[in-house]
TORKOL-4160 file (C-alpha; in steps of 0.2 Angstrom, whole numbers, padded with zeros to 4 digits, m for minus):
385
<pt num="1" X="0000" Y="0000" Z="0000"/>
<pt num="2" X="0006" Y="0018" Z="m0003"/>
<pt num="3" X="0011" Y="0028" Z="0009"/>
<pt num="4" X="0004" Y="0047" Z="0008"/>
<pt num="5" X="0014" Y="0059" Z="0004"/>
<pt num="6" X="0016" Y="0075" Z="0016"/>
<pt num="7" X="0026" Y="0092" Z="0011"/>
<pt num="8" X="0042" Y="0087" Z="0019"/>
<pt num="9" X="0040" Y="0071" Z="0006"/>
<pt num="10" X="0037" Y="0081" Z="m0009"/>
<pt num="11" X="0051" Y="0092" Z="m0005"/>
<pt num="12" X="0064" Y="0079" Z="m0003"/>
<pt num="13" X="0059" Y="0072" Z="m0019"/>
<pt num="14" X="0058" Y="0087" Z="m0027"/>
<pt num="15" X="0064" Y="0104" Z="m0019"/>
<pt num="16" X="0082" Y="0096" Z="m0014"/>
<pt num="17" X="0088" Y="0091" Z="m0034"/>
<pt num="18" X="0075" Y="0076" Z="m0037"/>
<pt num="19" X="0067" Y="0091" Z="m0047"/>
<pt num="20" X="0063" Y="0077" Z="m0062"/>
<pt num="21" X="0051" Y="0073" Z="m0051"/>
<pt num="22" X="0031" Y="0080" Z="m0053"/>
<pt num="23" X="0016" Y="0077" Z="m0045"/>
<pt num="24" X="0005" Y="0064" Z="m0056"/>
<pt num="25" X="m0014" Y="0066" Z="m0058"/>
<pt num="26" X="m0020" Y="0049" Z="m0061"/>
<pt num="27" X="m0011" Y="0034" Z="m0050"/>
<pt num="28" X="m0001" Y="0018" Z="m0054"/>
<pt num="29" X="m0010" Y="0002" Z="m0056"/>
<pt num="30" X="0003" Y="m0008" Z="m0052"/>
<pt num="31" X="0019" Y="m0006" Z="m0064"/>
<pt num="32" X="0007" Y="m0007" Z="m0079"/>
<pt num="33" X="0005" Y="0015" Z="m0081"/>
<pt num="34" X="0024" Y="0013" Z="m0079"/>
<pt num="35" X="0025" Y="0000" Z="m0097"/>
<pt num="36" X="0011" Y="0010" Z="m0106"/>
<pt num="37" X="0016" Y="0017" Z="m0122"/>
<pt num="38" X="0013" Y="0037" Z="m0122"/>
<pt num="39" X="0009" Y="0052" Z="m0136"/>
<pt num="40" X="0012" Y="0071" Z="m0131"/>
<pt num="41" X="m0002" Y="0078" Z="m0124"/>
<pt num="42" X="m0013" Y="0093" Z="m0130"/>
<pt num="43" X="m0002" Y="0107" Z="m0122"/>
<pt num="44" X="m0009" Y="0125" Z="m0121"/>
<pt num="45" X="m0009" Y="0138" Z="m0135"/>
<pt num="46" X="0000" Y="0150" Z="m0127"/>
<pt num="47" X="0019" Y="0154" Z="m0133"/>
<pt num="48" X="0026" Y="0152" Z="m0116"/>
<pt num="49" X="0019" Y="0139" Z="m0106"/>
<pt num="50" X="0021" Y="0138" Z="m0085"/>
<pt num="51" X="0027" Y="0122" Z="m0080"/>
<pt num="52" X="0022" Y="0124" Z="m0060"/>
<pt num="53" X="0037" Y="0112" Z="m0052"/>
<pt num="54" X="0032" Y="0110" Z="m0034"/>
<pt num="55" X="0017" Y="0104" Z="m0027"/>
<pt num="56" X="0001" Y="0114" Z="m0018"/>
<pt num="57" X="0006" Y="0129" Z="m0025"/>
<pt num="58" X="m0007" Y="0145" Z="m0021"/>
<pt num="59" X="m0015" Y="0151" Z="m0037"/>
<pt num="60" X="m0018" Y="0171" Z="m0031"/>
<pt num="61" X="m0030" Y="0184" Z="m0035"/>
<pt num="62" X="m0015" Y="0196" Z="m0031"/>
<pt num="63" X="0004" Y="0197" Z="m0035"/>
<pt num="64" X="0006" Y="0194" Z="m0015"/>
<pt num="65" X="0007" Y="0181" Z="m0001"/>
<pt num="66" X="0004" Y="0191" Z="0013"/>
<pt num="67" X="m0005" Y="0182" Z="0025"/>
<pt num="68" X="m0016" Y="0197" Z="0029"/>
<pt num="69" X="m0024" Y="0199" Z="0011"/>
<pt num="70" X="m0030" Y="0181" Z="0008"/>
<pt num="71" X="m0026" Y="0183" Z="m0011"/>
<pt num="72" X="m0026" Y="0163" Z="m0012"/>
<pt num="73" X="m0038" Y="0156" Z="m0023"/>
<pt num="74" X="m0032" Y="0140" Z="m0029"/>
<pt num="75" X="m0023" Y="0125" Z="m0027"/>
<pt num="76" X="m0010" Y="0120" Z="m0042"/>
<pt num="77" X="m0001" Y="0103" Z="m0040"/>
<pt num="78" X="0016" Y="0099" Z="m0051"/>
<pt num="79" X="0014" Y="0099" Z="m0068"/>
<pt num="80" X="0001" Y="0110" Z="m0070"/>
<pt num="81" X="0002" Y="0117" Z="m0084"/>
<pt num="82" X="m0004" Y="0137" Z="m0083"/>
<pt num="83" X="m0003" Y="0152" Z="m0100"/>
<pt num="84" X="0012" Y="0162" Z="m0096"/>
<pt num="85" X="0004" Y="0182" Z="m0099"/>
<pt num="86" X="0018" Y="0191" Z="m0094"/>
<pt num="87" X="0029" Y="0192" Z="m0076"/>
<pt num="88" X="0027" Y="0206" Z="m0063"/>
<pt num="89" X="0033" Y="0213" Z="m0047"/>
<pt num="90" X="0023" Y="0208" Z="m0033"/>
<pt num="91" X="0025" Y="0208" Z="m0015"/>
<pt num="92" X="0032" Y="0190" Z="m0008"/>
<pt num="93" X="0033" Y="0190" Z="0011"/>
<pt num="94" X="0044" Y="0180" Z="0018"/>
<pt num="95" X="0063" Y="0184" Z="0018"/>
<pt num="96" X="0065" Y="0183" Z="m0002"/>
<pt num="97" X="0074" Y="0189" Z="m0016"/>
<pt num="98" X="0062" Y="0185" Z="m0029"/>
<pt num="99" X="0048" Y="0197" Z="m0029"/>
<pt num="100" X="0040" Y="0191" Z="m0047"/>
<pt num="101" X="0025" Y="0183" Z="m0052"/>
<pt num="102" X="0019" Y="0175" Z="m0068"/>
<pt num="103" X="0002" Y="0183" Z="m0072"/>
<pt num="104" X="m0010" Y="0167" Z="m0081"/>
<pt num="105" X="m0030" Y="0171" Z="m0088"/>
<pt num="106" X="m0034" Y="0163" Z="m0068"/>
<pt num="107" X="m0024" Y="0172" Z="m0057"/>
<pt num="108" X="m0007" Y="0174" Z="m0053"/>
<pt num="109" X="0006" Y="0162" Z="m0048"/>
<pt num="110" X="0025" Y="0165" Z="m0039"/>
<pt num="111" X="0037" Y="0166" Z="m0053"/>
<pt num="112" X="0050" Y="0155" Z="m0042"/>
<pt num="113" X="0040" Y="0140" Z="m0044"/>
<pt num="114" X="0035" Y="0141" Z="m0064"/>
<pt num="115" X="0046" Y="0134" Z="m0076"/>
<pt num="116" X="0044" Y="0144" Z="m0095"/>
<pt num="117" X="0042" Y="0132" Z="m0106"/>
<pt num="118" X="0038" Y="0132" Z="m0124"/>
<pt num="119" X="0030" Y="0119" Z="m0135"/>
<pt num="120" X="0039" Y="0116" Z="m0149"/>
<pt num="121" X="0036" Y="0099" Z="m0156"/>
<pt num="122" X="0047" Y="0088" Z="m0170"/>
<pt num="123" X="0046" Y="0078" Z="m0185"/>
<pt num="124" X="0054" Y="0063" Z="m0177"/>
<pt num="125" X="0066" Y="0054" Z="m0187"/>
<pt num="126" X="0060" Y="0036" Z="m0191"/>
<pt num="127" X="0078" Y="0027" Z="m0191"/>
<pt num="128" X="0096" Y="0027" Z="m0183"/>
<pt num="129" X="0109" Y="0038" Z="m0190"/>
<pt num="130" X="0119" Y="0028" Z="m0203"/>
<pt num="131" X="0134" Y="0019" Z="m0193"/>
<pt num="132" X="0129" Y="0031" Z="m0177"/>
<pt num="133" X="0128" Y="0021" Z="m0160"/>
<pt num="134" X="0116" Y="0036" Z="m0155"/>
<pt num="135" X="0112" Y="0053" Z="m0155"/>
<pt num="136" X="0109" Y="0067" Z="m0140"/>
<pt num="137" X="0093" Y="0077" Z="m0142"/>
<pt num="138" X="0085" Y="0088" Z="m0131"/>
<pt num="139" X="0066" Y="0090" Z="m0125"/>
<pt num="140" X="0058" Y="0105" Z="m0134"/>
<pt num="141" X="0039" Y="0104" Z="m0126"/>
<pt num="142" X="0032" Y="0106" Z="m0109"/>
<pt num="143" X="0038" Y="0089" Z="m0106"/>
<pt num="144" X="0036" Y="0070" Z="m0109"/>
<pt num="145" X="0027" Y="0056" Z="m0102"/>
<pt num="146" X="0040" Y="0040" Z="m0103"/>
<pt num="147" X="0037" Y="0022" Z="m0103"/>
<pt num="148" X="0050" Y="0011" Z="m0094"/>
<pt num="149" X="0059" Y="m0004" Z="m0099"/>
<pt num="150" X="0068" Y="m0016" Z="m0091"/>
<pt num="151" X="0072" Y="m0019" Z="m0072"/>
<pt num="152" X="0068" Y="m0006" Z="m0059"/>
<pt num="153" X="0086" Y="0000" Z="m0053"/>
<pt num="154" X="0086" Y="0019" Z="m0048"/>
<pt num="155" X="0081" Y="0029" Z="m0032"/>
<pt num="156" X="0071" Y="0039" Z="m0047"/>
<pt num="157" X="0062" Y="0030" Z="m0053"/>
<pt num="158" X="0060" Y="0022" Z="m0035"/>
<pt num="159" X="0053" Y="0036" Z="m0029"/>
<pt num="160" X="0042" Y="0039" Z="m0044"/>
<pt num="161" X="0034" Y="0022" Z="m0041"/>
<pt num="162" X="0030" Y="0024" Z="m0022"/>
<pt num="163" X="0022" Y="0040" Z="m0024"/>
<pt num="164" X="0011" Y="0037" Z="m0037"/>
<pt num="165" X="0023" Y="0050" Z="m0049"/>
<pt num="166" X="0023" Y="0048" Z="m0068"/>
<pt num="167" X="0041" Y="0048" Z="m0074"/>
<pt num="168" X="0045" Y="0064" Z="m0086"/>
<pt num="169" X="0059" Y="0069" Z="m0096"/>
<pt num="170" X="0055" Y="0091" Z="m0095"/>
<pt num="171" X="0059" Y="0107" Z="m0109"/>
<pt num="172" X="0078" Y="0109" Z="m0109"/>
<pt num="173" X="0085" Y="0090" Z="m0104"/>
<pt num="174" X="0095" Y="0084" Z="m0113"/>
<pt num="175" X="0095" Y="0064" Z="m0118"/>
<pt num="176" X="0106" Y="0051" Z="m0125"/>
<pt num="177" X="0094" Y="0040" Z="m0139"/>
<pt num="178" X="0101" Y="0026" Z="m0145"/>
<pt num="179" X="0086" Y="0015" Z="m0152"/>
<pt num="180" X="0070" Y="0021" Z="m0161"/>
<pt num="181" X="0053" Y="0011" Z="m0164"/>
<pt num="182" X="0036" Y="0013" Z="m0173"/>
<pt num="183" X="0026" Y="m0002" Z="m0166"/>
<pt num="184" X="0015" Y="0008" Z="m0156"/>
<pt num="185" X="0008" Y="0017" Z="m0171"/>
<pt num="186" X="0022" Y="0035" Z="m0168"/>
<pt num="187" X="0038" Y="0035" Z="m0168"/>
<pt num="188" X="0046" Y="0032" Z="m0151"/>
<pt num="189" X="0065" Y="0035" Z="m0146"/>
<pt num="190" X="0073" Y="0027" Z="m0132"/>
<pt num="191" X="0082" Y="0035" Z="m0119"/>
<pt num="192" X="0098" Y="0027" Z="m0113"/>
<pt num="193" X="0101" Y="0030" Z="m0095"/>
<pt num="194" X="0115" Y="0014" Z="m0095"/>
<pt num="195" X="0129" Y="0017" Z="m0083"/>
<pt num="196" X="0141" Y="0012" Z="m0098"/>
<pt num="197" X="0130" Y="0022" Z="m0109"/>
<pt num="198" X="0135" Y="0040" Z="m0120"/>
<pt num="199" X="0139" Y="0052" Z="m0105"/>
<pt num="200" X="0134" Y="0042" Z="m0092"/>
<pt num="201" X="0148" Y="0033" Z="m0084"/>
<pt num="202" X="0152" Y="0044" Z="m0068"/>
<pt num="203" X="0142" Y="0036" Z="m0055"/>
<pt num="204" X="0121" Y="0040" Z="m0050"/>
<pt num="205" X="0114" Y="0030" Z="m0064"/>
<pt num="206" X="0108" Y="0013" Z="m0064"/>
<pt num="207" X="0106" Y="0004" Z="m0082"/>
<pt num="208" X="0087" Y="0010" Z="m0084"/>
<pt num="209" X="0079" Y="0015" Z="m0101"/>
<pt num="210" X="0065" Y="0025" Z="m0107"/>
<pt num="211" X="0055" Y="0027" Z="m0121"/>
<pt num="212" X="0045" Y="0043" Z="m0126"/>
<pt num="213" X="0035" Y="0050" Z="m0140"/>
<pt num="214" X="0048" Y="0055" Z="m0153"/>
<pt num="215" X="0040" Y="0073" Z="m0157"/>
<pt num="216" X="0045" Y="0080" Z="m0141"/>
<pt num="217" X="0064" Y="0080" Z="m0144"/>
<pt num="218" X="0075" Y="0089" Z="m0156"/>
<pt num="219" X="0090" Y="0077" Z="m0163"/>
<pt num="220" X="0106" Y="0090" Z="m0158"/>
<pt num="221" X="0116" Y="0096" Z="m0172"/>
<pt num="222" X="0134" Y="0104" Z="m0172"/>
<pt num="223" X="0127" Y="0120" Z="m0173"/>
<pt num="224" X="0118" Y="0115" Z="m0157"/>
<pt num="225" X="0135" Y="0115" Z="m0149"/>
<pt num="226" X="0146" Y="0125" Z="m0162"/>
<pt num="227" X="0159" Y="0139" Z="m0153"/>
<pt num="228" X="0151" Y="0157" Z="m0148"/>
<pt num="229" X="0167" Y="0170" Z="m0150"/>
<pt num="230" X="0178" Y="0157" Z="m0156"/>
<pt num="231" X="0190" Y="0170" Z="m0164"/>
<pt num="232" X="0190" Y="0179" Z="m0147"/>
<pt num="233" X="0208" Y="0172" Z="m0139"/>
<pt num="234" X="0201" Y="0163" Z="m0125"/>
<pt num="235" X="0212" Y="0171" Z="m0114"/>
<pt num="236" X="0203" Y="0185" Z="m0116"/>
<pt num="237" X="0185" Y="0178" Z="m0111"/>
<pt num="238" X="0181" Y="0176" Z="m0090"/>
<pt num="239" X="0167" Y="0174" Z="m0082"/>
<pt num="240" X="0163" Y="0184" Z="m0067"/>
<pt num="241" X="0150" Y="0175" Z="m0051"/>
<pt num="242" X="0142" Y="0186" Z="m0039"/>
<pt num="243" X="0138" Y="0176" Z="m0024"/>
<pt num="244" X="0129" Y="0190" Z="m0016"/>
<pt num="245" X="0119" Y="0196" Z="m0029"/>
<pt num="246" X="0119" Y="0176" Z="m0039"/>
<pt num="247" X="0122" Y="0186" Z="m0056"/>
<pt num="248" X="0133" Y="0179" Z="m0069"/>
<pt num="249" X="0140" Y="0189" Z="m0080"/>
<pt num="250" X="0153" Y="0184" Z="m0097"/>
<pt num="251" X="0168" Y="0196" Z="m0103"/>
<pt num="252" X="0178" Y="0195" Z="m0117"/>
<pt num="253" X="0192" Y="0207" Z="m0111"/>
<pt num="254" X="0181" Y="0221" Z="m0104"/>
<pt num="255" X="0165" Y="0219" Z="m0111"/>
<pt num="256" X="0152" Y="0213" Z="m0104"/>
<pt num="257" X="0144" Y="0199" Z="m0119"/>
<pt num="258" X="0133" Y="0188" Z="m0108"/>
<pt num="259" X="0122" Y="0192" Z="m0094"/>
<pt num="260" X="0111" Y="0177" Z="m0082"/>
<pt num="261" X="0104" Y="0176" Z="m0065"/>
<pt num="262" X="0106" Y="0158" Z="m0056"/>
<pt num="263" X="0106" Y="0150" Z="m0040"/>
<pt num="264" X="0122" Y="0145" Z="m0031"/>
<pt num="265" X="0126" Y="0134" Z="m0014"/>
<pt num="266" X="0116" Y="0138" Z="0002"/>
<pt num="267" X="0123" Y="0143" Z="0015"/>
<pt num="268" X="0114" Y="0133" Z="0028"/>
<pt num="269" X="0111" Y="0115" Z="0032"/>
<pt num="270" X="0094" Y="0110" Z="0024"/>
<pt num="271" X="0091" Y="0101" Z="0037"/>
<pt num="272" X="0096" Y="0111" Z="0054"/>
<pt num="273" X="0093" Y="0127" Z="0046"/>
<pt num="274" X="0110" Y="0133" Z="0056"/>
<pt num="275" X="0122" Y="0142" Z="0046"/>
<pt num="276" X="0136" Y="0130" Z="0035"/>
<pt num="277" X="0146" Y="0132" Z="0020"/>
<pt num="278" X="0145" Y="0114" Z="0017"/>
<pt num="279" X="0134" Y="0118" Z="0002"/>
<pt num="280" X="0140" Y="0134" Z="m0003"/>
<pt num="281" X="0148" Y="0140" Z="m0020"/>
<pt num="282" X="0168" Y="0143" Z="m0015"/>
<pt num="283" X="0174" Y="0158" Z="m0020"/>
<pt num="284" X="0189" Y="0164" Z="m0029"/>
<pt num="285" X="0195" Y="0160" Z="m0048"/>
<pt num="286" X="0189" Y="0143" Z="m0052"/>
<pt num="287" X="0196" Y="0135" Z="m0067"/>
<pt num="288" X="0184" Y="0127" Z="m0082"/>
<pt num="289" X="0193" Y="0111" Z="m0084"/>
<pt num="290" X="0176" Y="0097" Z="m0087"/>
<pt num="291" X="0162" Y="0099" Z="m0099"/>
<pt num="292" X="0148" Y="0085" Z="m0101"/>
<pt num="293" X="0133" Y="0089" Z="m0113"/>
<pt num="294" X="0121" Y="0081" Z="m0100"/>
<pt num="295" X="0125" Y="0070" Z="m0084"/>
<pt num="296" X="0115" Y="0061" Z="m0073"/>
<pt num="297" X="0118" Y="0071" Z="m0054"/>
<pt num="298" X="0118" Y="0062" Z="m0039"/>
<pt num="299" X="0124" Y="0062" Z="m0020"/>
<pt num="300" X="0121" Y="0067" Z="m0004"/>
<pt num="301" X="0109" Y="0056" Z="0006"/>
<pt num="302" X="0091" Y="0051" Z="0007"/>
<pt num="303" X="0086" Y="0066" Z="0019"/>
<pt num="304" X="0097" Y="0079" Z="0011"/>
<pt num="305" X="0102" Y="0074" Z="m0005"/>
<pt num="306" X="0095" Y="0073" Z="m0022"/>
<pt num="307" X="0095" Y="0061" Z="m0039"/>
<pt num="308" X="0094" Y="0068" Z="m0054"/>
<pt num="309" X="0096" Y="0063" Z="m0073"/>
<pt num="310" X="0100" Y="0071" Z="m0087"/>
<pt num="311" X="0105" Y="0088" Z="m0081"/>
<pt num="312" X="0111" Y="0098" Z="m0097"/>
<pt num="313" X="0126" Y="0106" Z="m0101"/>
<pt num="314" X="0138" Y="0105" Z="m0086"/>
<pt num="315" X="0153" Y="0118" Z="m0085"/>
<pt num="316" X="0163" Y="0108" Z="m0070"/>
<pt num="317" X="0174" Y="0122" Z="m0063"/>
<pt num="318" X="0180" Y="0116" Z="m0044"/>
<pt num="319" X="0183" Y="0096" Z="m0042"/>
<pt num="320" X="0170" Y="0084" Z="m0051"/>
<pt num="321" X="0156" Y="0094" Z="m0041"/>
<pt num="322" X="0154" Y="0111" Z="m0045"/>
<pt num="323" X="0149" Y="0114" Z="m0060"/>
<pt num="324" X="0139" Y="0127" Z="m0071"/>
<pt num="325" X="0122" Y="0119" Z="m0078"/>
<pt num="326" X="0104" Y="0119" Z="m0084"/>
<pt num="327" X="0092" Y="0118" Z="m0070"/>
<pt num="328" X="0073" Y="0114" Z="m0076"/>
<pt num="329" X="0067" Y="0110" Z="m0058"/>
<pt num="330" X="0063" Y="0127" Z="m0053"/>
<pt num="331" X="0063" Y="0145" Z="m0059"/>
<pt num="332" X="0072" Y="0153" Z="m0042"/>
<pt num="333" X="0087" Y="0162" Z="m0051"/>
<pt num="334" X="0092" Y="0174" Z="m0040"/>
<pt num="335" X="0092" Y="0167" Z="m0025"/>
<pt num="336" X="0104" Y="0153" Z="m0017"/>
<pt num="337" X="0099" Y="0136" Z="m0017"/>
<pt num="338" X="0110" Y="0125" Z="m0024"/>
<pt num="339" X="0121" Y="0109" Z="m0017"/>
<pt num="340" X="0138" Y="0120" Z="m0023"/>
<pt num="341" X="0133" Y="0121" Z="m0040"/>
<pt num="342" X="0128" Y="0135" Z="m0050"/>
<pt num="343" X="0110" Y="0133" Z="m0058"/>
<pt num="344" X="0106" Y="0142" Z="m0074"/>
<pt num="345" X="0091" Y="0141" Z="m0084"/>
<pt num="346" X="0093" Y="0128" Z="m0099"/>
<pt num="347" X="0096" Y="0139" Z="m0114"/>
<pt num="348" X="0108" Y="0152" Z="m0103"/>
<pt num="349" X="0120" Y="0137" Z="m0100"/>
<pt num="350" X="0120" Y="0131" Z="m0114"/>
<pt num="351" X="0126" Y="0147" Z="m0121"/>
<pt num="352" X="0141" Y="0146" Z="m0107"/>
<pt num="353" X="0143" Y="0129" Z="m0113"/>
<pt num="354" X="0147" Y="0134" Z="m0130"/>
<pt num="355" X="0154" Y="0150" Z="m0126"/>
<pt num="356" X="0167" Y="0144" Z="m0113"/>
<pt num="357" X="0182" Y="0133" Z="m0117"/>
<pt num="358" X="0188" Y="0120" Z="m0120"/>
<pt num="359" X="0175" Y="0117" Z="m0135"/>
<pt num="360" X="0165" Y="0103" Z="m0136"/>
<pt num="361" X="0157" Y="0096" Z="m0149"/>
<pt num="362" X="0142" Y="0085" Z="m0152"/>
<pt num="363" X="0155" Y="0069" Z="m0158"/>
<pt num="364" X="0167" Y="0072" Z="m0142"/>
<pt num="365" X="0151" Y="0074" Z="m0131"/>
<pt num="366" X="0164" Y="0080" Z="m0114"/>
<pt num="367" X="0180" Y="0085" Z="m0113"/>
<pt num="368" X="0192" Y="0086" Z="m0097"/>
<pt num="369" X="0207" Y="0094" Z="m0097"/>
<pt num="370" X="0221" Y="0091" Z="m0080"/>
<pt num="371" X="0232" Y="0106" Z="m0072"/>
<pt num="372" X="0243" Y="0114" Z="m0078"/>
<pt num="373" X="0230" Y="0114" Z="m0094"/>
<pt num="374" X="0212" Y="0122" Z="m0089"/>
<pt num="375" X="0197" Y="0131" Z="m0101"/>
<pt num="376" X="0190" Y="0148" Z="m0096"/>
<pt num="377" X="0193" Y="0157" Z="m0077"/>
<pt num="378" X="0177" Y="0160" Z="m0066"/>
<pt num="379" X="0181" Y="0175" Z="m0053"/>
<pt num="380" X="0167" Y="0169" Z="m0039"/>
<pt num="381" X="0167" Y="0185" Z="m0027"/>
<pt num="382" X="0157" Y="0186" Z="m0012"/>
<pt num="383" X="0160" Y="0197" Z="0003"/>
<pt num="384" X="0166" Y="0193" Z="0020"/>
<pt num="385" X="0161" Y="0203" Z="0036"/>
């Protein structure tokens, strides 16, 4: 029988890096929703669609939370899917950053907690590239639903099961396909999550594929990964981290060329609450010296860790932990909250990706480089009292 799922459940699973993780709206019969072939779904008209991320989130007559106004109106669980109008500043009480909220037909929503999406669907390619092992492609919808095959092996998808979660690859993963079929009547590509699979070799995954509905992805070209600047000496390109204000900025010599808000380390135990820099973004110059295209994340423990796959284009910078990535589980940039990593919407790091060196290309997939060799400096600043 299935346990029920209280907040601190939900935010384990989803608000401390299991952020794949969303709230499904029908429940598992047994394994067999799990097996079930899937098509897209009907997503909204809109051009930027809200993906809400966390669960029993308020839907508001107002752009505010304080208590005293009772501007909820509404409940929207995970995955809810909302018309993304425009953003605006409201009034969030409660100690944070963030003060924007994403104004839909029905009322508004905390920006913090809305992925933008788009839903931009493909004309699936029906076989394997010619004498091509696989290919990487990226999700370009809202997200998709996946069917499992083979043995249950990850914490994942472990979760997934025991809390009634349909799994989801969401707008701005990256994947490794390595098999396409038609059987189901669509075209379907399957999702390699193999420990010894394209990319994935590096510990947290578990052997396990997917499939999902072929429209939803974009096959990766070189241009998808092709150098920004590349005549620029790359001596002359740094990138600049604010810890106090979570702004990165990218130069090449004094000109500013690059511009992104994201979410570094916290500075507290998630768990006590008590000041700690066990999670917190070091500071000083950081050396590029590892780029992955996409990398399943995990570590930590069950109480305070996370499990993540697929997390797209990593810029490692300190160690084999601390890197510059695509973060599709929330929309918080701006305000730290992070394991030691530096969160960046999907498409602002990839443009770091391709920006920074070493470059990478599709064929190559990573690159590491070892001291005295390293790709493009970060100067991580934060002040000291």
């Amino acid at each position: 029988m299935k346990r029920p799922l209280s907040r601190r459940d939900f935010l384990k699973i989803t608000g401390t890096g299991l952020g794949a993780l969303a709230f499904n709206p029908y429940k598992f019969s047994e394994l067999d929703a799990l097996h079930m072939p899937k098509r897209l779904p009907q997503f909204p008209a809109s051009e930027i669609i809200g993906r809400v991320v966390d669960n029993d989130i308020d839907l508001r007559s107002r752009p505010t939370n304080d208590p005293g106004l009772n501007t909820s109106i509404g409940k929207l669980s995970a995955d809810s899917l909302v018309e993304w109008g425009r953003e605006v500043v409201g009034n969030v009480v409660g100690g944070l950053s963030n003060q924007r909220y994403v104004e839909t037909p029905q009322g508004y929503v905390y920006g913090s907690v809305v992925q933008p999406t788009k839903n931009k669907p493909n004309t699936p390619i029906t076989e394997m590239p010619s004498g091509q092992p696989g290919f990487w492609a990226e999700v370009t919808v809202p997200y998709v639903e996946l069917t499992h095959e083979g043995v249950v092996a990850s914490p994942w998808l472990q979760d997934h099961i025991l809390y009634s979660f349909q799994p989801k690859l969401y707008y701005g993963q990256v994947v490794w396909i390595d098999q396409i079929r038609q059987n189901n009547g669509f075209v379907e590509y399957r999702w390699n999550e193999d420990a010894y699979g394209r990319g994935y070799g590096y510990g947290g995954s578990y052997g396990e594929f997917f499939w999902g509905d072929g429209a939803g992805f974009k096959a990766l070209t070189e241009e998808d990964v092709a150098p920004i600047s590349p005549n620029i000496d790359p001596a002359e390109k740094t990138i600049s981290l604010d810890l106090d204000y979570q702004i990165l900025s990218c130069f090449e010599g004094k000109n500013e060329v690059f511009f992104a808000r994201v979410s570094t380390g916290k500075n507290y135990d998630p768990l006590t609450g008590e000041k700690s820099d066990e999670y917190a973004t070091p500071a000083g110059n950081l050396l590029t010296h590892w780029k992955i295209i996409s990398k399943n994340m995990t570590a930590g423990t069950a109480q305070a860790g996370y499990s993540t796959p697929a997390v797209p284009w990593s810029t490692f910078i300190s160690g084999e932990g601390v890197a510059i990535h695509g973060a599709f589980w929330h929309n918080a940039f701006g305000e730290k909250r992070s394991h030691g990593c530096i969160n960046a919407r999907p498409e602002d790091a990839k443009w770091i990706f391709r920006w920074t060196t070493p470059y990478v290309s599709l064929a190559q997939s990573e690159m590491r480089l070892s001291l005295p060799e390293h790709g493009t400096i970060v100067q991580s600043t934060e002040r000291t009292f």
